[in-house]
PAZAPA-4460 file (N, C-alpha, C; in steps of 0.05 Angstrom, whole numbers, plus 32768, in hexadecimal, padded with zeros to 4 digits):
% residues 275
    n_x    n_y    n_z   ca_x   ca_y   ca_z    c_x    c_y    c_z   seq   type   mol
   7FBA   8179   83DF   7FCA   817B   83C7   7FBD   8169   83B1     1      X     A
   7FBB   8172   839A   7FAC   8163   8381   7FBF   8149   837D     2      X     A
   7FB9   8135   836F   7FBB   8120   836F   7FB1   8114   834C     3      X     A
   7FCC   8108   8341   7FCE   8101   8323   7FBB   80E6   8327     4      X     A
   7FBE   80D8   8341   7FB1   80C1   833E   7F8B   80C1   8342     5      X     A
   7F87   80D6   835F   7F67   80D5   836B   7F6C   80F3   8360     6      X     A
   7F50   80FD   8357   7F48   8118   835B   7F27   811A   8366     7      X     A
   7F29   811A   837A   7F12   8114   838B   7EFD   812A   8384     8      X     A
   7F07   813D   8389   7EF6   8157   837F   7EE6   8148   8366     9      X     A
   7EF0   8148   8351   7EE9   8140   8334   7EC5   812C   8335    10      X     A
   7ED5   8113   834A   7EC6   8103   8353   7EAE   810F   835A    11      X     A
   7EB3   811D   8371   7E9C   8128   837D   7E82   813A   8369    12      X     A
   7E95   8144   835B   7E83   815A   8348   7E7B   814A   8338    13      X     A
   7E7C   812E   8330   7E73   811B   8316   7E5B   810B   8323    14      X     A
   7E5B   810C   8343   7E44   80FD   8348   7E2F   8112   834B    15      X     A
   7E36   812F   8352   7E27   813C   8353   7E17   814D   8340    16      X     A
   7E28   8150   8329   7E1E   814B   8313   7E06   8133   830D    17      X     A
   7E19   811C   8308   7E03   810A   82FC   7DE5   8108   8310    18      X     A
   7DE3   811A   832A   7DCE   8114   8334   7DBA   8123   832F    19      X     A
   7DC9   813B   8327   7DB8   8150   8318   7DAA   8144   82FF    20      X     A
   7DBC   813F   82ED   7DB5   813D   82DD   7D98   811A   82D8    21      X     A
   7D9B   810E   82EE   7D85   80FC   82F5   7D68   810C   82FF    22      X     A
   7D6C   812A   830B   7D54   812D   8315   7D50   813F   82FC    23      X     A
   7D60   814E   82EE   7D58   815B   82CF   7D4B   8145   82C2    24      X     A
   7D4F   812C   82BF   7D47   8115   82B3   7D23   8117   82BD    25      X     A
   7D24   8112   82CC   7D0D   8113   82D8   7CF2   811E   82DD    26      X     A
   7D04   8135   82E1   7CF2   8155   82D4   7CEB   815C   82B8    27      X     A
   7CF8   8153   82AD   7CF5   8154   828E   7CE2   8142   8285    28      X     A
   7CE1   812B   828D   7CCD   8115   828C   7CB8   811F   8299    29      X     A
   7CB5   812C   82B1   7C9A   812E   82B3   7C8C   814D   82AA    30      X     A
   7C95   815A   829C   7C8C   8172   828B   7C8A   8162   8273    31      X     A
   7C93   814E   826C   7C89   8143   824F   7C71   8135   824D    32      X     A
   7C69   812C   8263   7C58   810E   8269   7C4B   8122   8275    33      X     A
   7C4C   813F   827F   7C30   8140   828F   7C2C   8137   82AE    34      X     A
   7C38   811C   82B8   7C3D   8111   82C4   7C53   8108   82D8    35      X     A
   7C48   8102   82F9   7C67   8103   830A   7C67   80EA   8313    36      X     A
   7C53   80D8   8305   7C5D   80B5   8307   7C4A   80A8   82F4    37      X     A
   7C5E   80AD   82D6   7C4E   809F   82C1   7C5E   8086   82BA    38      X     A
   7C6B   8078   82D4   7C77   8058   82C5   7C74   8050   82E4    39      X     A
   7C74   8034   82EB   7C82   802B   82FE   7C98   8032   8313    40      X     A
   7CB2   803A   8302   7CC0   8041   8311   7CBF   8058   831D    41      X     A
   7CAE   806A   8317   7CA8   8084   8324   7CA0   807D   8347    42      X     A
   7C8D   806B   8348   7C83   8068   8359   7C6D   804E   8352    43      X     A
   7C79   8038   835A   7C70   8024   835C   7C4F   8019   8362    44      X     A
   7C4C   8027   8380   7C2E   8025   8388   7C1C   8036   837B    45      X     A
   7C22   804E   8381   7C09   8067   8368   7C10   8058   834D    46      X     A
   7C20   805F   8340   7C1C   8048   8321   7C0A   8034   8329    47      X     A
   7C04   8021   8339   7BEE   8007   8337   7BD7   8015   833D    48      X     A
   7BD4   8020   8352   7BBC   802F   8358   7BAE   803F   8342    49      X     A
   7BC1   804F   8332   7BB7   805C   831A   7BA9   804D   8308    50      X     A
   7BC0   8036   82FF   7BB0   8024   82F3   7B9D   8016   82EE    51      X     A
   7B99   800D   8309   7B78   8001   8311   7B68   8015   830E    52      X     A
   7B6E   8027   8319   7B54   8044   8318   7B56   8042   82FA    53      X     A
   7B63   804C   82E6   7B5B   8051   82C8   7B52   8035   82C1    54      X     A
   7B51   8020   82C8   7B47   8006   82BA   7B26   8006   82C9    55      X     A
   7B1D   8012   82E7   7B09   8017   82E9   7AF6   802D   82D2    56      X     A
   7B04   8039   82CC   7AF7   8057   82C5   7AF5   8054   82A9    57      X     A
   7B02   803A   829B   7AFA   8031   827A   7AE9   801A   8286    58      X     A
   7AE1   800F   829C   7ACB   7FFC   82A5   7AB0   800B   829B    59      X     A
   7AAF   801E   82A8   7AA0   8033   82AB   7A92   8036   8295    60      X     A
   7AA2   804B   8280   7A9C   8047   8264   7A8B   802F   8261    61      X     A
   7A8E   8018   8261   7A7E   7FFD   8255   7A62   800A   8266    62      X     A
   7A5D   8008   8277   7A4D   8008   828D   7A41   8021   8284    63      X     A
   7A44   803D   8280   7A30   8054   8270   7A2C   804C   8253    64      X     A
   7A32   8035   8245   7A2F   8030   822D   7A1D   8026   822E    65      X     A
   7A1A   8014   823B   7A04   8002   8249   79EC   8011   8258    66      X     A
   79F1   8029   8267   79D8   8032   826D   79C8   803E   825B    67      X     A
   79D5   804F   823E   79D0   805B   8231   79C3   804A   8216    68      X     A
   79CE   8033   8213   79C2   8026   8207   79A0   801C   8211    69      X     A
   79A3   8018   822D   7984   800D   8238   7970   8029   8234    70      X     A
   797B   8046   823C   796D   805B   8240   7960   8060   8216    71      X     A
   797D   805A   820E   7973   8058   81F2   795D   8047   81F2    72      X     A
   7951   8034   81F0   7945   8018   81F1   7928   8024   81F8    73      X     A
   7926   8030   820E   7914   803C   8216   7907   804D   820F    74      X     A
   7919   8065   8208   790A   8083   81F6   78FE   807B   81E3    75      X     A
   7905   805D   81D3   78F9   8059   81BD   78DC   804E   81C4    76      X     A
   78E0   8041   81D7   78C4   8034   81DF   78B3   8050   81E6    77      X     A
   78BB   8066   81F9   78A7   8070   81FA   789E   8088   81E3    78      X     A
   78BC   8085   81CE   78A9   8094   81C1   7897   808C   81A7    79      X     A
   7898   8073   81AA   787E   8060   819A   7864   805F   81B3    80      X     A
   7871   8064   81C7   785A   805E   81D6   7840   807B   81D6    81      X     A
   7853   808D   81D1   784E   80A4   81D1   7835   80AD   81B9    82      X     A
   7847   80A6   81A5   7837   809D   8185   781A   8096   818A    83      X     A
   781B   807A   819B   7803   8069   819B   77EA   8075   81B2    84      X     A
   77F7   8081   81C6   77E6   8099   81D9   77D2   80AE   81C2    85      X     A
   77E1   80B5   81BA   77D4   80CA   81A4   77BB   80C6   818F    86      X     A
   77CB   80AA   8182   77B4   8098   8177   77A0   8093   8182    87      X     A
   779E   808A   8199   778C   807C   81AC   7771   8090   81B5    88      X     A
   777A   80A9   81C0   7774   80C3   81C2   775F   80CA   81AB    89      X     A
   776B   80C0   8196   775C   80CE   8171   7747   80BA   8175    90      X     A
   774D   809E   8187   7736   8085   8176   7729   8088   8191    91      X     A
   7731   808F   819D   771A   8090   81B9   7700   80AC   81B0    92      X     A
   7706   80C6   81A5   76F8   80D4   8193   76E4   80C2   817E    93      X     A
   76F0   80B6   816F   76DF   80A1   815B   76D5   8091   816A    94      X     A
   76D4   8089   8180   76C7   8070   818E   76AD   807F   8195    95      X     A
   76A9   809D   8198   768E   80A9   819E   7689   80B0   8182    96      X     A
   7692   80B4   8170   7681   80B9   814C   766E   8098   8148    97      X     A
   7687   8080   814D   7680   8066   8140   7667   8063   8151    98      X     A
   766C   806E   816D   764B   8068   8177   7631   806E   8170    99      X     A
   7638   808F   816C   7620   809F   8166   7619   80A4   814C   100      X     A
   762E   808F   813C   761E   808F   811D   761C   807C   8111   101      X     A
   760D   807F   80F6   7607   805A   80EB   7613   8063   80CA   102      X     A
   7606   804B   80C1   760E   804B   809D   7631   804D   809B   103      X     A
   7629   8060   8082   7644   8067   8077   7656   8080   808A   104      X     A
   764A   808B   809B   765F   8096   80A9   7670   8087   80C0   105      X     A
   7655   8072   80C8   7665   806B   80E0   767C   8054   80D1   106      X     A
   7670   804B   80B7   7688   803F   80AE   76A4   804F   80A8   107      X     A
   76A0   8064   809E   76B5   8073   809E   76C7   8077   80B3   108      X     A
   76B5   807E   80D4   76C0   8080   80EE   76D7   8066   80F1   109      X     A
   76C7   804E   80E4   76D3   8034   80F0   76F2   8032   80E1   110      X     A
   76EE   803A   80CD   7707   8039   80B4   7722   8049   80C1   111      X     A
   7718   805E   80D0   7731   8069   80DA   7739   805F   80EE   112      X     A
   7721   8058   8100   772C   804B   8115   7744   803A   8112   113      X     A
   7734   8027   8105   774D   800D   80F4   7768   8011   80F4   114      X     A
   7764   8029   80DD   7785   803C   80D5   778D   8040   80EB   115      X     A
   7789   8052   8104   778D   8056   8118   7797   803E   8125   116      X     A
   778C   802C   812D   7794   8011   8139   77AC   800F   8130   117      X     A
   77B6   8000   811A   77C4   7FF6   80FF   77DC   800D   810A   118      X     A
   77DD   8027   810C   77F0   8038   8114   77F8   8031   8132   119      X     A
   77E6   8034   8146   77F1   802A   8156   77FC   800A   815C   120      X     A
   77F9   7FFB   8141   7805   7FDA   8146   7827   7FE5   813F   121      X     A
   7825   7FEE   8126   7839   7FF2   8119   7855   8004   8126   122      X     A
   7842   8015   813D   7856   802E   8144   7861   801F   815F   123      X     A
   7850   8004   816E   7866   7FFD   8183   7872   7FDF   8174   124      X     A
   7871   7FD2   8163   7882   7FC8   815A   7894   7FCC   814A   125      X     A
   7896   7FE4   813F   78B3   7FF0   8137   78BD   7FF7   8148   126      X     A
   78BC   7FF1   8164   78C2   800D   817B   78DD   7FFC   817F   127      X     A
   78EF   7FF9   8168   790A   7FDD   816F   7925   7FF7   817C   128      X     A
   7936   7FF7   818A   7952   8000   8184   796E   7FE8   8194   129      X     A
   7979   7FE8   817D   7988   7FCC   8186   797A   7FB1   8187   130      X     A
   796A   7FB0   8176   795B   7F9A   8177   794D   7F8F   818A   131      X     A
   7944   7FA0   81A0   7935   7FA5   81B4   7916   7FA7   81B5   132      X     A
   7901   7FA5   81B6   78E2   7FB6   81B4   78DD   7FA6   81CD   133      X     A
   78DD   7FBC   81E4   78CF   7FB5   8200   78A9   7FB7   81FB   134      X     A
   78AA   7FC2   81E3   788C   7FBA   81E1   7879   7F9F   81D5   135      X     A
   788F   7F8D   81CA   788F   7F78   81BD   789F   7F62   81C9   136      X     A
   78A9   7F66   81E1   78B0   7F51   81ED   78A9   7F46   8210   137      X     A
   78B2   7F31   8216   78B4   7F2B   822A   78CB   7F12   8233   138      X     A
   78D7   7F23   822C   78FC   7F1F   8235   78FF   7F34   8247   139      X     A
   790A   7F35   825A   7924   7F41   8270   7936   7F53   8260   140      X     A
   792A   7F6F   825D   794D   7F78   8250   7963   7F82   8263   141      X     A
   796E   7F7F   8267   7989   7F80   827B   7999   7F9A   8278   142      X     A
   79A7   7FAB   8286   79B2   7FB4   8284   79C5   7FB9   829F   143      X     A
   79DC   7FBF   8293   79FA   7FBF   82AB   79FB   7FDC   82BC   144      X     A
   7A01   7FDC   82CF   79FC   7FFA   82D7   7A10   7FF4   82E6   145      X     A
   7A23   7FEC   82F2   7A3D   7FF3   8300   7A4E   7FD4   82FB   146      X     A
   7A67   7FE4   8304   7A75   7FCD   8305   7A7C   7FB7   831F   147      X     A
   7A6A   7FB9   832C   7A74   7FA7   833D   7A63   7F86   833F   148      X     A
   7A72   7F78   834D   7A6A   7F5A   8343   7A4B   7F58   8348   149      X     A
   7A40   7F63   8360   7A1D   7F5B   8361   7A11   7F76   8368   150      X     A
   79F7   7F6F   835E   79E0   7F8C   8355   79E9   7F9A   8345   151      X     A
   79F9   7F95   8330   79F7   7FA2   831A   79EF   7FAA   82FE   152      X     A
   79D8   7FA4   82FF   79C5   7F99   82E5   79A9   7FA4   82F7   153      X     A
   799F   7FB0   82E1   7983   7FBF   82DE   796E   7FAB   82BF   154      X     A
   795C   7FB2   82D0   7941   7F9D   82BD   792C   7FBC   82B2   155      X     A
   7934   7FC0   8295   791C   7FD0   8286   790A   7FB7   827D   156      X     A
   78F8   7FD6   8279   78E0   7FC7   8266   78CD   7FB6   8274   157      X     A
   78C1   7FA4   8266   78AC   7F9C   8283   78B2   7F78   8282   158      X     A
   78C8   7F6F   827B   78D0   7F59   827B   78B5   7F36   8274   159      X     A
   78BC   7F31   828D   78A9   7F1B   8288   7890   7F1F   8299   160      X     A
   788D   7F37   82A7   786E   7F43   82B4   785B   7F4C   8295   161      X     A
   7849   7F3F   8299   7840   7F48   827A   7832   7F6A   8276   162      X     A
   7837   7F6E   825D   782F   7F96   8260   7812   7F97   8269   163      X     A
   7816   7FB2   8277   77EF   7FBD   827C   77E4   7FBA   8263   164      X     A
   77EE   7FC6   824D   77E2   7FD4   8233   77DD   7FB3   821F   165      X     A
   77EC   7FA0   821F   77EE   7F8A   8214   77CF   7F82   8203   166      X     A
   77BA   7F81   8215   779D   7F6F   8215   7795   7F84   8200   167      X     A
   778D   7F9C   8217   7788   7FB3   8207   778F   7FC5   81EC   168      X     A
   77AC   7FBF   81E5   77B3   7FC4   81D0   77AD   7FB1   81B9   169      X     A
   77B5   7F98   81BD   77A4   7F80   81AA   7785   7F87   81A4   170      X     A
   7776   7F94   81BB   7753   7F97   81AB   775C   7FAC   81A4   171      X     A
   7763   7FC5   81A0   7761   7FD8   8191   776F   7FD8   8179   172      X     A
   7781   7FC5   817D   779B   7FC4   8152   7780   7FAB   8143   173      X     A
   7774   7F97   815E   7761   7F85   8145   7755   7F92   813B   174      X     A
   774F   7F90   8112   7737   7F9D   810A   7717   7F97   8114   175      X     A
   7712   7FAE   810D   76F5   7FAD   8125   76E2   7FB2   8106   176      X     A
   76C9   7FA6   810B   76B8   7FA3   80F8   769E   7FB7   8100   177      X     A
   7690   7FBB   80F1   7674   7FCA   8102   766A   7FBC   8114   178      X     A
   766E   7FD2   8129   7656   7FC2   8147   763B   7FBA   8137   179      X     A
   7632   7FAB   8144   7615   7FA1   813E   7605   7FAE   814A   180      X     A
   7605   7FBF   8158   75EF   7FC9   816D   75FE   7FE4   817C   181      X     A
   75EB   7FEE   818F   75F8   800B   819A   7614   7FF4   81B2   182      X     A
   7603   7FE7   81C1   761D   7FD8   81D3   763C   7FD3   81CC   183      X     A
   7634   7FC7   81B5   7650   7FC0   81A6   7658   7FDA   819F   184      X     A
   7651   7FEF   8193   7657   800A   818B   766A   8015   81A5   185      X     A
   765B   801A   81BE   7666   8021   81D3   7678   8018   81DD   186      X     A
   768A   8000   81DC   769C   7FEB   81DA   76B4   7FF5   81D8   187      X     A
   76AF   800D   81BD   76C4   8014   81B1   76DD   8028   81C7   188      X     A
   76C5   803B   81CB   76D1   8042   81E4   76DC   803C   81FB   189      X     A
   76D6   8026   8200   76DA   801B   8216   76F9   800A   8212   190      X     A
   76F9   8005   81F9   7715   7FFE   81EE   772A   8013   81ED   191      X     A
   7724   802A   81E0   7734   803D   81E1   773C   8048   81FB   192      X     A
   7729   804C   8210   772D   8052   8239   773D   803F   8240   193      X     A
   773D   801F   8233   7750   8009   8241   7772   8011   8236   194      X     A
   776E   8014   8221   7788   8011   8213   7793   8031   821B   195      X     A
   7788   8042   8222   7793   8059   8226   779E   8055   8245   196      X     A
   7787   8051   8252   7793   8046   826D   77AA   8038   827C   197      X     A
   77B1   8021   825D   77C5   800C   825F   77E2   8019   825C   198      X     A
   77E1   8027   823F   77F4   8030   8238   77FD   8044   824A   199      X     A
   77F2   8056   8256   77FB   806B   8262   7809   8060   8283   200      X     A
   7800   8049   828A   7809   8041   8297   782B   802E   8293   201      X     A
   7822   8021   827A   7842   801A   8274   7856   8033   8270   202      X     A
   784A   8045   8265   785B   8059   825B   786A   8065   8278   203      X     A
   7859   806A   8289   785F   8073   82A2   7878   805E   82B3   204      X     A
   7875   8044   82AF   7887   802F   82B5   789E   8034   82A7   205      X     A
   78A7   8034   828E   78B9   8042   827B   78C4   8055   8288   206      X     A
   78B2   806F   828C   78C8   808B   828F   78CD   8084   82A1   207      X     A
   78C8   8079   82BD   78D0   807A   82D7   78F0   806C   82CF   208      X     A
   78F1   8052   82C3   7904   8048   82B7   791C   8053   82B3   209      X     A
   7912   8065   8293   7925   8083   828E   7930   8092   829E   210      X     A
   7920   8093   82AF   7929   80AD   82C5   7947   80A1   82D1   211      X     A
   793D   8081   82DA   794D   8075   82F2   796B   8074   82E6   212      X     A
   796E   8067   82C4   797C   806A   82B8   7992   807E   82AA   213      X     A
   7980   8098   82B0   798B   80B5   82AC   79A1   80BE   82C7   214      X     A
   798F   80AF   82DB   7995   80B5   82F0   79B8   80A4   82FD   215      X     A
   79B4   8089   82EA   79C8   807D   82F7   79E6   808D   82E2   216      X     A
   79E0   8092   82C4   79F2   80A0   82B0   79FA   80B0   82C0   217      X     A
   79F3   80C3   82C8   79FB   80E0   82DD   7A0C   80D5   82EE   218      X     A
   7A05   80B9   8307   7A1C   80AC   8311   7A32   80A8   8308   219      X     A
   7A34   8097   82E9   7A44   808E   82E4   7A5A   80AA   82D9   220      X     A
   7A54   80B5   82D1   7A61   80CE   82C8   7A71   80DE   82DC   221      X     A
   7A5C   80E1   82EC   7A6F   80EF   830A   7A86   80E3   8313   222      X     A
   7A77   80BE   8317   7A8C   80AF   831E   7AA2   80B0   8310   223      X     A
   7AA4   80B4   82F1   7AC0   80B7   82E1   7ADA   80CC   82E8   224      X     A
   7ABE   80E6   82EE   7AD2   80F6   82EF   7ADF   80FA   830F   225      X     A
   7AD7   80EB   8323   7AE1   80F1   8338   7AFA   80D7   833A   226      X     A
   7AFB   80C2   8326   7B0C   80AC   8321   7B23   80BE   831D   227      X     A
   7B1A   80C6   82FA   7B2F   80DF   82F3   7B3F   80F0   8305   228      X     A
   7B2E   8101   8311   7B3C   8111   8325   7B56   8104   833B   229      X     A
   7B44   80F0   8343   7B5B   80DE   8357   7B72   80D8   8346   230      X     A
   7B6A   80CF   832E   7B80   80C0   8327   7B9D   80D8   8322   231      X     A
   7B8C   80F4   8310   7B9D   8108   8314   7BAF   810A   8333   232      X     A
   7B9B   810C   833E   7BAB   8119   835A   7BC6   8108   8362   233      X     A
   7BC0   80E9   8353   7BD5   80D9   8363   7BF7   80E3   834C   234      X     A
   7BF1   80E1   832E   7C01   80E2   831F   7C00   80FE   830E   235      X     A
   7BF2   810F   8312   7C00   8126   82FE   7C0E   8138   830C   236      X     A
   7C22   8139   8300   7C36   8152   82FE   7C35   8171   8303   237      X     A
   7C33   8182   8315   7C32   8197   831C   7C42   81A8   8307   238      X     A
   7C3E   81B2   82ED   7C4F   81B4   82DC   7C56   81D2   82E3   239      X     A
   7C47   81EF   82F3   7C5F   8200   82F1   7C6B   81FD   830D   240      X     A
   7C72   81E6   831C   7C82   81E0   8329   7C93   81D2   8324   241      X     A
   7C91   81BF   8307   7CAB   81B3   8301   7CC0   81C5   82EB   242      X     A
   7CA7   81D7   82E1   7CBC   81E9   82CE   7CCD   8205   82D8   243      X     A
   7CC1   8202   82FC   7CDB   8218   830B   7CEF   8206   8314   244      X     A
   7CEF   81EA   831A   7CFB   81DC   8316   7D0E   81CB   8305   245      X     A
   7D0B   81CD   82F3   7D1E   81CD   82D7   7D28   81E6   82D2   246      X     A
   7D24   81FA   82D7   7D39   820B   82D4   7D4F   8211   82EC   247      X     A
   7D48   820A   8302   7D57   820A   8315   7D6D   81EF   8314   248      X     A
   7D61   81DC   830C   7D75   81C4   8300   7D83   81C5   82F1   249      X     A
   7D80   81D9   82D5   7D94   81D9   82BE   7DA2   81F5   82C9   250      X     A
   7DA1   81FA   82DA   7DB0   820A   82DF   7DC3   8201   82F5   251      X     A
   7DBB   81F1   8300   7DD4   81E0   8312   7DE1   81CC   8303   252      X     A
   7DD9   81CB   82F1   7DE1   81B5   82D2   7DFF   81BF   82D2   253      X     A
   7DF6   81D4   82CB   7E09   81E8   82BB   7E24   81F0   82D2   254      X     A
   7E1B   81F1   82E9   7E32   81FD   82FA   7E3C   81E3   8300   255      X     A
   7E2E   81CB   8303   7E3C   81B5   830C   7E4F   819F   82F9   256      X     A
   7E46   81AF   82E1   7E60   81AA   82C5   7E7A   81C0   82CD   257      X     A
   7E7C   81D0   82D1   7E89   81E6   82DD   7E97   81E6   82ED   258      X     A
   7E8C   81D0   8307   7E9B   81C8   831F   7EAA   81B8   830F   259      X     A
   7EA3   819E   8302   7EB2   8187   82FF   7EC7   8198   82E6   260      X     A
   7EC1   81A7   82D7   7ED4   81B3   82CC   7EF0   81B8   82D5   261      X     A
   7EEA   81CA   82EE   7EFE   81D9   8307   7F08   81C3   8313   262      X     A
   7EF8   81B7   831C   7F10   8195   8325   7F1B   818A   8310   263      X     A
   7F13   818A   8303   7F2B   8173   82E9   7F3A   8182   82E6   264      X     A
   7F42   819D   82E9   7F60   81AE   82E7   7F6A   81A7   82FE   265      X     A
   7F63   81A8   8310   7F75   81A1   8330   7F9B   818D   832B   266      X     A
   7F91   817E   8319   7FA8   816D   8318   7FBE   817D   8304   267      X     A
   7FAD   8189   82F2   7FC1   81A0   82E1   7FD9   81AD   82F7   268      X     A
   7FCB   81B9   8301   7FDF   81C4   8318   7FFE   81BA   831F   269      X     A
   7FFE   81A1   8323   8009   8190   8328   8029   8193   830F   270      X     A
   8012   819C   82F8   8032   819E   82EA   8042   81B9   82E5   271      X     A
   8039   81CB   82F5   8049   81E2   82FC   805A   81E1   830A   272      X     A
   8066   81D2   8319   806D   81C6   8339   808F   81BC   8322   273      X     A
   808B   81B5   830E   8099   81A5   82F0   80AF   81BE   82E0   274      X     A
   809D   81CE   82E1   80A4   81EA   82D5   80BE   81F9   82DB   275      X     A
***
């Protein structure tokens, strides 16, 4: 018999209601966010775990900034180095004219040479990016390649081992005057074979460099997106499973307003009994 004081029914349909309407809460939140634990309270442990993962995976970022900057560093060196190959090539040609001629041609021979030289001084000391020239120094350039506390730093360039091309490139940028004789003439060549020698050998030190560097970018990239992926798998939202799910909730919404409707009359009754 209904009851002016308890209407239990009523009760019942208000918690069942409001429980609906907590998992409609819910669902609704995660079709907006994309996501099925984008706070804490969703889920305490995946939230931290996510977190650390996305704080690794902007680590990361620093770390391909950093490789890309060294690989940068490098292309420039070899492509001054590249420059100065070419040169070298043209004056190693003139090193057999300057031999086999005299007077005013072989002075002419020598004049380009010079120019030539002078191009190759000029083409590896501009060879700067970031204020870098691995061809003009002998500093350590450093670069970061992962994040973890040890082995993570890579050494370009040829640091404090001094370059092949170094000796050899100094006699070929000094201006050279007329040989005195066929000996000295033949010299010339023998400068241009060293320094070709040298350089092609640093250059070869370089790309190997590039490569290793290309090679670690490709890591780091993969590594992002497989961070990504995890991190998805732990927190995104299955969204056309939450949106057959929101409709099946607002539709128990709706009948469980309906119930508690039908119980809050129960006590009505009561005043027919009056009548």
């Amino acid at each position: 018999m209904p009851s002016i004081n308890t209407n239990y029914g009523a009760a019942v349909a208000l918690q069942s209601l409001n429980k609906t309407n907590a998992q409609l809460e819910t669902t609704q939140n995660r079709i907006n966010t994309g996501m099925k634990v984008s706070s804490a309270k969703d889920n305490g442990a995946i939230f931290a775990i996510a977190t650390s993962q996305r704080s690794n995976m902007g680590a990361q970022d620093a770390v391909r900034n950093s490789l890309q900057r060294g690989q940068s560093i490098i292309d420039v060196a070899l492509a001054a180095g590249d420059t100065a190959v070419s040169a070298l090539e043209e004056m190693k040609a003139l090193a057999v004219n300057i031999a086999s001629s005299s007077g005013d041609a072989q002075n002419a021979y020598l004049a380009d040479w010079n120019a030539l030289g002078q191009e190759v001084d000029k083409a590896l000391k501009g060879a700067s990016f970031d204020s870098v020239n691995l061809w003009n120094t002998t500093t350590a350039t450093t670069v970061t390649t992962s994040t973890a506390a040890t082995g993570n730093t890579f050494q370009i360039g040829f640091g404090t081992t001094a370059k092949a091309a170094a000796t050899a490139i100094t006699d070929i940028t000094t201006a050279a005057t007329a040989p005195a004789d066929a000996t000295a003439a033949s010299a010339f060549a023998d400068k241009a074979d060293a320094a070709i020698k040298a350089m092609t050998s640093d250059l070869a030190t370089l790309g190997t460099q590039s490569k290793s560097l290309g090679r670690q970018i490709t890591f780091v990239n993969k590594l992002q997106d497989a961070l990504e992926a995890g991190v998805g798998n732990l927190v995104d939202a299955d969204l056309a499973k939450e949106s057959a799910k929101l409709t099946a909730l607002q539709t128990k919404q709706q009948l469980g307003v309906q119930a508690l409707s039908i119980a809050n009359q129960g006590s009505s009754i009561l005043l027919g009994l009056f009548r």
